[in-house]
N, CA, C and O atoms as CSV, one atom per row, in Angstrom:
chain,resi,resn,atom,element,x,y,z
A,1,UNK,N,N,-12.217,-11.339,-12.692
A,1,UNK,CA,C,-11.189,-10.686,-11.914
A,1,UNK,C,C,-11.274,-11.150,-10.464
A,1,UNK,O,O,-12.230,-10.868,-9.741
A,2,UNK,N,N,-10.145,-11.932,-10.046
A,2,UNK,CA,C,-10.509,-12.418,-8.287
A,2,UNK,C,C,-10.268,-10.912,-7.848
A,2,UNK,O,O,-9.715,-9.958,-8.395
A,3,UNK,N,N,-10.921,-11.098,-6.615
A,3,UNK,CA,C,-10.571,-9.731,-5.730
A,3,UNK,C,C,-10.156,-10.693,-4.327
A,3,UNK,O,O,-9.417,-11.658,-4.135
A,4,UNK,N,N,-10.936,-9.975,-3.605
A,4,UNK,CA,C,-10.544,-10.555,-1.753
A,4,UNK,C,C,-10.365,-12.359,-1.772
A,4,UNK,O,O,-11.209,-13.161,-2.171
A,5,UNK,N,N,-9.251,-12.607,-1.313
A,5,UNK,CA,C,-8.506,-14.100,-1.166
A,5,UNK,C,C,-8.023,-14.426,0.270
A,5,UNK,O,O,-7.690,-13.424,0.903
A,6,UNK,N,N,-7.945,-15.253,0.727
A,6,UNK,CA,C,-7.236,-15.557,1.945
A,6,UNK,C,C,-5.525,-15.183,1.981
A,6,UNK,O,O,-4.675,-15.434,1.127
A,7,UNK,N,N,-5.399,-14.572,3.144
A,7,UNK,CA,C,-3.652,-14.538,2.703
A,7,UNK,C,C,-3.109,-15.823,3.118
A,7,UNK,O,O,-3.602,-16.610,3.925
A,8,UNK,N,N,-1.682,-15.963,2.246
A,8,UNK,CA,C,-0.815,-16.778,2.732
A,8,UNK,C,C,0.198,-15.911,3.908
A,8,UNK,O,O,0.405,-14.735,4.209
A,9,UNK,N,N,0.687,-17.325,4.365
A,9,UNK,CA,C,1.550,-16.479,5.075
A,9,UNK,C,C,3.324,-14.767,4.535
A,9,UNK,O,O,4.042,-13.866,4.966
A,10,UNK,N,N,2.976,-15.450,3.555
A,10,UNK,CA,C,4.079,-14.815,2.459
A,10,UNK,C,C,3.244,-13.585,2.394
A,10,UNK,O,O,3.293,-12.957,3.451
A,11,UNK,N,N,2.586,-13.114,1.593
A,11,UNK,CA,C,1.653,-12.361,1.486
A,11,UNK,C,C,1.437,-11.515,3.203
A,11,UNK,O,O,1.585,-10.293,3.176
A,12,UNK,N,N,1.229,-11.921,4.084
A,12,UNK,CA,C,1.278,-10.929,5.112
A,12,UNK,C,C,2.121,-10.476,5.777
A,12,UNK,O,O,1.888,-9.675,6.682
A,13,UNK,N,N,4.039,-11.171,5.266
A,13,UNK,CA,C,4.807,-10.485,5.249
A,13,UNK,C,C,5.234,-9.523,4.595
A,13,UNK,O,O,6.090,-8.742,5.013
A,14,UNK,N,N,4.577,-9.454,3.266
A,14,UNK,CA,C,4.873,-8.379,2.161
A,14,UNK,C,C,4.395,-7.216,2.536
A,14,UNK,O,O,5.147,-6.244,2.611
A,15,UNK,N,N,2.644,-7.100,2.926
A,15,UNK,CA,C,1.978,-6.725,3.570
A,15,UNK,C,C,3.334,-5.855,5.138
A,15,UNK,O,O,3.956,-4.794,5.114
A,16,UNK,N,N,3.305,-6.281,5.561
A,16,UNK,CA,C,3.748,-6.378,7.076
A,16,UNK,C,C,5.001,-4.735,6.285
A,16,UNK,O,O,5.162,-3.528,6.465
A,17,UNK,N,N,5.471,-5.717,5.535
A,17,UNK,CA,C,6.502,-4.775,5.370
A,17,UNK,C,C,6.043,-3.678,4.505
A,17,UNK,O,O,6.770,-2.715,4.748
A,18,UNK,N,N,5.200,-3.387,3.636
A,18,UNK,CA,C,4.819,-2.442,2.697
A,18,UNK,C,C,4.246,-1.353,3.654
A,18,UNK,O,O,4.442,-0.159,3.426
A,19,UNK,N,N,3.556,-1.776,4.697
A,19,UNK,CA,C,2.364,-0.746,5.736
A,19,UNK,C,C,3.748,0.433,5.791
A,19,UNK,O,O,3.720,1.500,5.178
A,20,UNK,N,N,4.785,0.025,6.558
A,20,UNK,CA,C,5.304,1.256,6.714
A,20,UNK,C,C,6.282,2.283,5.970
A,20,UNK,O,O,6.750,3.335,6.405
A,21,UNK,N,N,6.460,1.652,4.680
A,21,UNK,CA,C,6.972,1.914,3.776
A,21,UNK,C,C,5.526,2.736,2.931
A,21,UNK,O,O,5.930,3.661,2.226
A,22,UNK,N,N,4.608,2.631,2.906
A,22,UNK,CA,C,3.356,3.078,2.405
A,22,UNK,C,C,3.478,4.810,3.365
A,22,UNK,O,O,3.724,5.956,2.991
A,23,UNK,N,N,3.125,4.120,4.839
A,23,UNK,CA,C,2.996,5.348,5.334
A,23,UNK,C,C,4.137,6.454,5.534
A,23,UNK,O,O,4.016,7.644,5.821
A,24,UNK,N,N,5.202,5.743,5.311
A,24,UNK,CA,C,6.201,7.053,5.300
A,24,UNK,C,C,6.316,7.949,4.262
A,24,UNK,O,O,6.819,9.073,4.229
A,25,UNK,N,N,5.393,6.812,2.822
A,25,UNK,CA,C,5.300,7.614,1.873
A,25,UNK,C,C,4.222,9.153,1.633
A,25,UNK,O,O,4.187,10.224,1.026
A,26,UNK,N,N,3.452,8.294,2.611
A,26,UNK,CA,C,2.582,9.147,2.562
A,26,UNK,C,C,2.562,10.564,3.474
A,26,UNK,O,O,1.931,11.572,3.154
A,27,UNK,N,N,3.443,10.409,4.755
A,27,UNK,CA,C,3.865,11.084,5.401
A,27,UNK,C,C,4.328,12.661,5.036
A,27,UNK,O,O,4.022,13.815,5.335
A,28,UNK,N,N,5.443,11.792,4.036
A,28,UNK,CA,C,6.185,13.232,3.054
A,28,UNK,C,C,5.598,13.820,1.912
A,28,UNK,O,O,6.032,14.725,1.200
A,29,UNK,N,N,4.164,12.943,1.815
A,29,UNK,CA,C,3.047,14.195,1.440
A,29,UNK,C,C,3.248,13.382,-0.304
A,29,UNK,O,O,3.455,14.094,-1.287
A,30,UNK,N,N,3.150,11.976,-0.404
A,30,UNK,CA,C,3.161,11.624,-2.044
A,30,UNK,C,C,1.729,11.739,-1.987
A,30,UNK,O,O,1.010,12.141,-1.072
A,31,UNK,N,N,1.463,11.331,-3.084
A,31,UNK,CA,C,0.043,11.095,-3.725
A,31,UNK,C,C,-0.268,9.944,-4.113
A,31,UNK,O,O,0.268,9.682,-5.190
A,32,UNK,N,N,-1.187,8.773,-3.527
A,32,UNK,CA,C,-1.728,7.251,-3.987
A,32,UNK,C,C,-0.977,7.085,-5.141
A,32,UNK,O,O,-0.020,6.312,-5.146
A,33,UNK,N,N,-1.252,7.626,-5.971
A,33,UNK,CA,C,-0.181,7.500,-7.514
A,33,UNK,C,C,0.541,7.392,-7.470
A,33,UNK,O,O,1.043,6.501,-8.155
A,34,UNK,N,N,1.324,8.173,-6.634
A,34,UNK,CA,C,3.159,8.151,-6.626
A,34,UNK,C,C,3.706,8.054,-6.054
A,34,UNK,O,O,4.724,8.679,-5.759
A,35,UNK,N,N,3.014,6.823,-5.485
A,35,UNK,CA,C,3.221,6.057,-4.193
A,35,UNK,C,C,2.967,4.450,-4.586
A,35,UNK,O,O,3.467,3.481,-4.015
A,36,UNK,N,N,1.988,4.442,-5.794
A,36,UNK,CA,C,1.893,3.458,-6.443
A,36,UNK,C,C,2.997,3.354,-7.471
A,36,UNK,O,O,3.593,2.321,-7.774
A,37,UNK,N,N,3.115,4.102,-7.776
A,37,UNK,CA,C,4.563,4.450,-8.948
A,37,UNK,C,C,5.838,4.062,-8.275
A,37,UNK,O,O,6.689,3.435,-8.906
A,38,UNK,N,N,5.962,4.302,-7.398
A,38,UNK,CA,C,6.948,4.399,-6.549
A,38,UNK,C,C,7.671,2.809,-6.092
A,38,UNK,O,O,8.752,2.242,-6.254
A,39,UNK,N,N,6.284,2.504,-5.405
A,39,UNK,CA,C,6.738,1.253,-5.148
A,39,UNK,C,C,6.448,0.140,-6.233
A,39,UNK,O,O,7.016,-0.921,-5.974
A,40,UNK,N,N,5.942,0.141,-7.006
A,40,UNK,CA,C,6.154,-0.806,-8.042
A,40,UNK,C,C,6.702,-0.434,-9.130
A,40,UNK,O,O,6.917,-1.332,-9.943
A,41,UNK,N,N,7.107,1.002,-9.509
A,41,UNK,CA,C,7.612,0.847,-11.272
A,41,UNK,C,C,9.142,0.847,-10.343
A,41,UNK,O,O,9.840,-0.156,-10.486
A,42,UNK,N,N,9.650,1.951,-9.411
A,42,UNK,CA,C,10.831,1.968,-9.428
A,42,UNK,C,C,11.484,0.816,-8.092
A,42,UNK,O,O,12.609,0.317,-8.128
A,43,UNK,N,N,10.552,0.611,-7.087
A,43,UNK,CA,C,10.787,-0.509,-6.210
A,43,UNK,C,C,10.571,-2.253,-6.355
A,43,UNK,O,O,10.962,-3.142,-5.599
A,44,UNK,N,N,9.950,-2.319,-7.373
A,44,UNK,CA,C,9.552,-3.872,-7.774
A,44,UNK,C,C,8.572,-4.368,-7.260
A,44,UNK,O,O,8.120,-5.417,-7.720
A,45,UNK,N,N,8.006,-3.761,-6.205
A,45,UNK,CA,C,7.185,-4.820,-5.850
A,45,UNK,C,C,5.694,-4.830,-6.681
A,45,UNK,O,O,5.233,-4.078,-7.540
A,46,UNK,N,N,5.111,-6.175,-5.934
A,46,UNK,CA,C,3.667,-6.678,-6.897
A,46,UNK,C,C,2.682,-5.563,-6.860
A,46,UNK,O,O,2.279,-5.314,-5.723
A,47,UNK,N,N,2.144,-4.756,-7.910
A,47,UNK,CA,C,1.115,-4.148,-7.895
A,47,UNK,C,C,-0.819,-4.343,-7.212
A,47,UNK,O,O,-1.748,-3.577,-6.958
A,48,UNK,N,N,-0.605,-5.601,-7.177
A,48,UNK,CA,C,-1.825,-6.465,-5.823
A,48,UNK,C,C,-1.177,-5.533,-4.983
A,48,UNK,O,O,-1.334,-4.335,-4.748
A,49,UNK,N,N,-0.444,-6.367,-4.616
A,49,UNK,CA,C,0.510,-6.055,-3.010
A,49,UNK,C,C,0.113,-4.704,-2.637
A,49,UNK,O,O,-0.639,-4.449,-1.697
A,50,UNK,N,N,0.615,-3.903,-3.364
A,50,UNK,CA,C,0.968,-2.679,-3.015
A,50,UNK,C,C,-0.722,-1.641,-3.057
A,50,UNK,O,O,-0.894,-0.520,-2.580
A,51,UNK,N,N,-1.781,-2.551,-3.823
A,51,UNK,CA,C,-3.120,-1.799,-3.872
A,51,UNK,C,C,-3.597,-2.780,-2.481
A,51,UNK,O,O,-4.058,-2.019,-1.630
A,52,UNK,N,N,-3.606,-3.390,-2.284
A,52,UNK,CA,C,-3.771,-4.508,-1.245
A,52,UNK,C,C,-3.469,-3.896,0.178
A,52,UNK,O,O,-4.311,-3.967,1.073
A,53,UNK,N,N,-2.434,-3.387,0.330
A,53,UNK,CA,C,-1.794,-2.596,1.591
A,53,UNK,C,C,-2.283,-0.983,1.691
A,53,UNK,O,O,-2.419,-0.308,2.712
A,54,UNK,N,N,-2.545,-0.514,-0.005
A,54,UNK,CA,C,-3.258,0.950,0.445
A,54,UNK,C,C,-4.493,0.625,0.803
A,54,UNK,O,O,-5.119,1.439,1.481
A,55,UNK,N,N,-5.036,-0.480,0.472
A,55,UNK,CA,C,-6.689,-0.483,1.231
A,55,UNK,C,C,-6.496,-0.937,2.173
A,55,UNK,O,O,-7.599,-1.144,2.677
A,56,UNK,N,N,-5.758,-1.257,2.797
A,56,UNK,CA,C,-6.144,-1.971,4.334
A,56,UNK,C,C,-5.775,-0.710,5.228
A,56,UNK,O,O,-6.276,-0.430,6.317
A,57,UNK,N,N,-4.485,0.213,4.324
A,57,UNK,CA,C,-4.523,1.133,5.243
A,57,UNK,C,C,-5.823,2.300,5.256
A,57,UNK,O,O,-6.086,2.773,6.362
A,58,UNK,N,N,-6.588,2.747,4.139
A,58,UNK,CA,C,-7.405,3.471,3.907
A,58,UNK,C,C,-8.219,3.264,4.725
A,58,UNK,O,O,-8.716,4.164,5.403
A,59,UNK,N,N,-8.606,1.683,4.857
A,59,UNK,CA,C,-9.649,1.291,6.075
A,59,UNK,C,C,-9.207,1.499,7.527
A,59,UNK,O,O,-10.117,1.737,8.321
A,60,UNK,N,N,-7.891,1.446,8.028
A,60,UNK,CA,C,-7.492,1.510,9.324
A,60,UNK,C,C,-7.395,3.518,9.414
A,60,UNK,O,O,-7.403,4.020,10.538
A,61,UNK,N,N,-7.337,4.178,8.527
A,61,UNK,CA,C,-7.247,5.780,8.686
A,61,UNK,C,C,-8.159,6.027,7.680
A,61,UNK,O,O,-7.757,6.511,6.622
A,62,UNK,N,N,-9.776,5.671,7.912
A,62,UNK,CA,C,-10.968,6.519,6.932
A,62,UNK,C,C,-10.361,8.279,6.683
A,62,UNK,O,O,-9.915,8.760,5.641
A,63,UNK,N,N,-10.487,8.746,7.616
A,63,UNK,CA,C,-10.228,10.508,7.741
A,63,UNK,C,C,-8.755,10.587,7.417
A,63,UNK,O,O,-8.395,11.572,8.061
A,64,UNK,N,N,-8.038,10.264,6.989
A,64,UNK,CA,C,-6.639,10.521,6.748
A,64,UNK,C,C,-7.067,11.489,5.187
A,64,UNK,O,O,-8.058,11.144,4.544
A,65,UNK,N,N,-6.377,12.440,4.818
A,65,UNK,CA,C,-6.477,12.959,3.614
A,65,UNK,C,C,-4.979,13.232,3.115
A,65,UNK,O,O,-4.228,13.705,3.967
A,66,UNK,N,N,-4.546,13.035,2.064
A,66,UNK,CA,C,-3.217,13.794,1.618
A,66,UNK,C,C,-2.701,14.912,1.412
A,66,UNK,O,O,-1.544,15.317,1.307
A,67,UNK,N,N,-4.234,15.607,1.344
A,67,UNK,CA,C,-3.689,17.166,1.220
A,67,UNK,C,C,-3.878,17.390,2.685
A,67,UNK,O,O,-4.958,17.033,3.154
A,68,UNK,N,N,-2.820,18.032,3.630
A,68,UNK,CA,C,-2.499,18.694,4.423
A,68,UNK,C,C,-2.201,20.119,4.748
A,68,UNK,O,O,-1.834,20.431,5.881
């Protein structure tokens, strides 16, 4: 299973654009799941991508929690 890769430049536009589409999701209080659901069963995008962008954000907000 590869894990951590160099990005292309493509890839850190996907990135670029998922961060705030992630956090608005998360904003209105989804859940990693259905937020993963969200953007890949009903939005299309790559399931990497989209686990790829919740860890980078997890790492940039350690203390962030969903339940509020």
């Amino acid at each position: 299973m590869p894990h951590h890769h160099y990005l292309t430049g493509s890839q850190i536009d996907v990135i670029a654009k998922l961060m705030p589409r992630i956090q608005y999701l998360q904003d209105r209080g989804l859940t990693r799941q259905q937020i993963i659901d969200t953007l890949v069963i009903a939005e299309g995008w790559s399931h990497g991508a989209v686990m790829d962008t919740l860890d980078r954000i997890k790492r940039m907000r350690p203390n962030r929690s969903s339940a509020t």
